[in-house]
N, C-alpha and C positions, 0 to 999 in steps of 0.2 A: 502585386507583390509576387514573390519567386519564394515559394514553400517545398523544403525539402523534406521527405519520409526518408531515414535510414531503415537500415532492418537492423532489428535489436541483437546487441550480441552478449550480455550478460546469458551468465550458464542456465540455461534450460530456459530462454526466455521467448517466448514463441508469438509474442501479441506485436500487434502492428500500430503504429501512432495514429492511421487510418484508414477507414473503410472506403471500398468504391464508391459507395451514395455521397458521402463528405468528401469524396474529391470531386464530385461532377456539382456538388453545388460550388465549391473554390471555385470549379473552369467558369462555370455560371457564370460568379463574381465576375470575373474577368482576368484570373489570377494564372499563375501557371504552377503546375504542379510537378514537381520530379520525383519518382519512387524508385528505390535502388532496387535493381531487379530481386524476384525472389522475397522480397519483403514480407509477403502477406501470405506466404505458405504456410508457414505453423500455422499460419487460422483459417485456412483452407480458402485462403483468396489467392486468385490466380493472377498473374501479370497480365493475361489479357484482357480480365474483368478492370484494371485498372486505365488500358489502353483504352476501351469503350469509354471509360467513362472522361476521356480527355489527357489524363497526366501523360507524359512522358519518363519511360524508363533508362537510367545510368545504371553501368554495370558495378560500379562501387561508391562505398563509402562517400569515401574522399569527392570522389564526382557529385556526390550529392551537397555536401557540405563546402567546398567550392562556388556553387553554383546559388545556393539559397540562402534568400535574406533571411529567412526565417526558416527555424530546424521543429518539426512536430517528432516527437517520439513517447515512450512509454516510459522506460526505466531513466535512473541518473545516468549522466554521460561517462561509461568508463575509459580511465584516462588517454588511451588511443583519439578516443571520438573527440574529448577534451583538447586536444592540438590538433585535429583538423577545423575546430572553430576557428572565428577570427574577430577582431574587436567591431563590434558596431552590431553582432549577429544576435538577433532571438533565439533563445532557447526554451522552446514550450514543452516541460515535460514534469514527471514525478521528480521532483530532486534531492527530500530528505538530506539539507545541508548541514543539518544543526549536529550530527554527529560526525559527520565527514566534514574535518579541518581539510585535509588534504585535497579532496572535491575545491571546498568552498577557496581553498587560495589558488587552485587553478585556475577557477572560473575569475576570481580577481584580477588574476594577472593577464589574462585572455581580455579583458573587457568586453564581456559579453551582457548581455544581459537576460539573467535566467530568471523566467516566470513557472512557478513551482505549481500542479495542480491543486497538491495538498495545502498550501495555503489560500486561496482561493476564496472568500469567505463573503456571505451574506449576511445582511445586516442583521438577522434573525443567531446570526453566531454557528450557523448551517456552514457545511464543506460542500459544494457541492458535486466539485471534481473528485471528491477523495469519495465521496459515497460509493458507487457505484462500484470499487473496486473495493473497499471497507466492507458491504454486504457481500464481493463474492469472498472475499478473504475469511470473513467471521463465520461461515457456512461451510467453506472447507476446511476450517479449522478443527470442527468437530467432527468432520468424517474423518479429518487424516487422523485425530487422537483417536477415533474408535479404533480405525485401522491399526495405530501402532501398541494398540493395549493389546491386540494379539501377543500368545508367547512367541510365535514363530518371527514376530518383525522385532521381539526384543522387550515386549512391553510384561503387564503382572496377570493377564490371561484371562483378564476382565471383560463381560460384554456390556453392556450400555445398560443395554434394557431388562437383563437379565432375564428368567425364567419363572415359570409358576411353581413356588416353592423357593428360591433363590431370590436374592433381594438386590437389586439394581446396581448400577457402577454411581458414583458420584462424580461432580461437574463441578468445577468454580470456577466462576467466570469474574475475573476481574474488570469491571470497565462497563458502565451500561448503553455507552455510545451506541452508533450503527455495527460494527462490529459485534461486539457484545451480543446488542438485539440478535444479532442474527444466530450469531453462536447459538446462544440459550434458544430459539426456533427449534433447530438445527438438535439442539440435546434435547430436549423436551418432548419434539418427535419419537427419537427414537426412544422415548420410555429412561431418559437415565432419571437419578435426583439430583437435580440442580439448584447450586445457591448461586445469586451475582451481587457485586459489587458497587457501587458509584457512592459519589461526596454527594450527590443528590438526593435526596431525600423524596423530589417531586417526580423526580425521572422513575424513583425506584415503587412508587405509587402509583405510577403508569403502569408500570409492568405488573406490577403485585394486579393489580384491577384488569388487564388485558390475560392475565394466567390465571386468574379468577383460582386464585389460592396453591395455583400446583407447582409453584418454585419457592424457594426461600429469597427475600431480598435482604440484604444489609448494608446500611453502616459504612463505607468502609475508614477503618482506621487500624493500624500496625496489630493490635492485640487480637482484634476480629479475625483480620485476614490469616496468623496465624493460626489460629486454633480449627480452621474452615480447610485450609489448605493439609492440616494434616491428617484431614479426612479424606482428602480427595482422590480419587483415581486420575480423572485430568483435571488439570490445572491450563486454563488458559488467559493468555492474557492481553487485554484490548482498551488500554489506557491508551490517550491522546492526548497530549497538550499541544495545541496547533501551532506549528513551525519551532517547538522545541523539543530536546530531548526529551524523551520520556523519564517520567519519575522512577526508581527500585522501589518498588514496595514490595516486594516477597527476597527474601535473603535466601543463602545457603543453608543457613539453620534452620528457618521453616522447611525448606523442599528434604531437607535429610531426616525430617519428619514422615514426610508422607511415605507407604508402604514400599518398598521395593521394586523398580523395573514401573512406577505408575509412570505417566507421561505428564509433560507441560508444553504448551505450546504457544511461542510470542511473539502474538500476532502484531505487536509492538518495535520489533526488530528495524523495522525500517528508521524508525526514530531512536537506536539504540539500545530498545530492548527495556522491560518493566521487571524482569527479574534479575538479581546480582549475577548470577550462574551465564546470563544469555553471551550468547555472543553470534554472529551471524555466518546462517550457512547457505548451501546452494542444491538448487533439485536434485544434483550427482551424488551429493554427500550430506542429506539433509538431518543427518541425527547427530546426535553423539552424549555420552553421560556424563554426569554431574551429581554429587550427593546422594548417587540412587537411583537417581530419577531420568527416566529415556528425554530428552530435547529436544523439538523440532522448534528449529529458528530460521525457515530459510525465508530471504530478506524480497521472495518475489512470487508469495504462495500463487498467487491469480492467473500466474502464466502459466501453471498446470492447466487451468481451463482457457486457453487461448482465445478461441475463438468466441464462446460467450461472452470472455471479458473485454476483447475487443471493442467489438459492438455497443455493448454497453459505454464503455469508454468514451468510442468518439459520439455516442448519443447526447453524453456531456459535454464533453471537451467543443466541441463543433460551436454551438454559437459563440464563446468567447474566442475562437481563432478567426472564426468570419472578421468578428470584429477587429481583430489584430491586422489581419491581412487587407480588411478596406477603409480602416481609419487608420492604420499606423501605429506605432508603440505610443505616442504621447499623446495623441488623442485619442487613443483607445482608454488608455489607463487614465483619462481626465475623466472621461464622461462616464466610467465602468467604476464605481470603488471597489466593488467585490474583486474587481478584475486587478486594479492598482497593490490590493492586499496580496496578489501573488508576487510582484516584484523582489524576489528575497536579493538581485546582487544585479546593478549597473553600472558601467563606465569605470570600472574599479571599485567600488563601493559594496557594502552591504545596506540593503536598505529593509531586510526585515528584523524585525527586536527582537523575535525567538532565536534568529539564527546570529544574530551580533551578538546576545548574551552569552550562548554557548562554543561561538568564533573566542570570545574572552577568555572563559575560562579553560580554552585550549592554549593559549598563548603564552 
């Protein structure tokens, strides 16, 4: 098969859809690999580490998606990359369609067929493409909230961990997923007091018994999470419903509660965002206020850490494209179900139910 790598062009997006090791096993395969020149510098891969490893470099886009049956990338296709598709093409990447109508009727009309990482799903009810980028997402979550609690980035001049004599910043964390998990890590390190969230009860048992007493867990339900968030210094947020929109569960009126200048941060965004206030932003321009309260919603935290997140990435990603690339889309997705669960749109169709219920309710 003929796999092309673009290089990512969403704002500040620096990750590559793959690493040299995962092209030389592709050559291996027996496949051929094209990489748009320059691909893999924000992660500090060189075009000639990709030439050792067998691909072949184009010097654009277009030449690359031209050329290849199948496209490997990171981010959703923004709409340029979207017309140089073409009907019959794979598209293996992040795609978050369930709040982009406008994505999802392009890719409709293109007849492509996009296989989404984030849905991806094991029988155990595991993501296991979105992980790897969910734990770096939920860990710099809570360094960029410490960071923007400074007064000087805008935030209410809060430290985490506070000081001996001085009593700690506060944390809630919505959502006890991988995200979550990592978040609460991540705050708990640095000394804040943190409560978290989930509908689980059993997940929230886990954590209570793994933090052997030093977080809060709750509940979550509308009356809780209010009264918690108007405690909070940050608020972050890491609710998932897999291939749909994320649910609001924190309103304007809770967040115009919490202290002045605190932060929120929705690590959610991708899937539309878990607070009413959200709306999505970009590494250029990643803040802005709302009720009070500083915002950080940009819709592709991971690409701050490019090269980490890379690697990790295609550590994922890699065996289900092997498969793609030497069984083909239809016996790929026969013989893979976790794999068939990422097909969210083919041949004009939509064929994932998170992203058809909320294609509806745009309609």
């Amino acid at each position: 098969m003929i796999i092309g790598v673009p290089k990512e062009i969403k704002d500040n997006e620096y990750r590559v859809g793959l690493t040299p090791a995962g092209t030389a096993l592709l050559v291996q395969d027996g496949h051929e690999v094209f990489i748009q020149k320059s691909a893999g510098i924000g992660s500090g891969l060189l075009d000639e580490q990709y030439i050792q490893a067998g691909a072949k470099l184009l010097d654009t886009a277009a030449n690359v998606y031209e050329r290849a049956e199948l496209i490997v990338k990171v981010k959703e296709p923004q709409p340029i990359e979207v017309e140089m598709c073409r009907e019959g093409q794979i598209l293996f990447t992040y795609l978050h369609l369930a709040p982009a109508p406008e994505l999802t009727r392009s890719m409709l009309d293109k007849k492509v067929s996009g296989i989404a990482y984030e849905t991806i799903e094991l029988d155990d009810k595991s993501l296991p493409l979105l992980r790897p980028m969910s734990e770096v997402a939920g860990r710099l979550a809570t360094q960029i909230g410490a960071h923007y609690l400074q007064r000087d980035k805008g935030g209410s001049g809060v430290l985490l961990g506070g000081v001996p004599g001085v009593k700690q910043g506060r944390v809630t964390i919505i959502g006890g997923g991988i995200v979550g998990t990592n978040s609460l890590k991540m705050a708990v390190g640095l000394g804040a007091q943190v409560s978290i969230f989930d509908i689980n009860p059993v997940r929230l048992a886990y954590l209570d018994d793994l933090y052997e007493g030093r977080i809060t867990t709750i509940v979550a339900n509308a009356e809780a999470i209010a009264e918690e968030v108007a405690l909070s210094d940050l608020l972050i947020g890491a609710v998932l419903v897999t291939g749909a929109r994320a649910p609001r569960l924190v309103t304007r009126k809770m967040l115009s509660r919490m202290r002045p200048n605190s932060v929120a941060v929705d690590v959610a965004i991708d899937q539309g965002g878990c607070f009413e206030s959200s709306k999505a932003t970009t590494h250029t321009n990643p803040t802005y206020m709302d009720s009070g309260v500083l915002h950080y919603c940009v819709s592709n935290i991971p690409g701050a850490v490019s090269r980490t997140s890379t690697f990790a990435l295609t550590n994922a990603t890699l065996p289900y494209l092997r498969k793609l690339a030497n069984f083909g889309l239809r016996k790929a997705l026969k013989e893979d179900p976790a794999l068939a669960k990422g097909l969210n749109v083919h041949a004009g169709e939509i064929t994932h139910k998170g992203v058809a219920e909320a294609y509806e309710s745009f309609r």
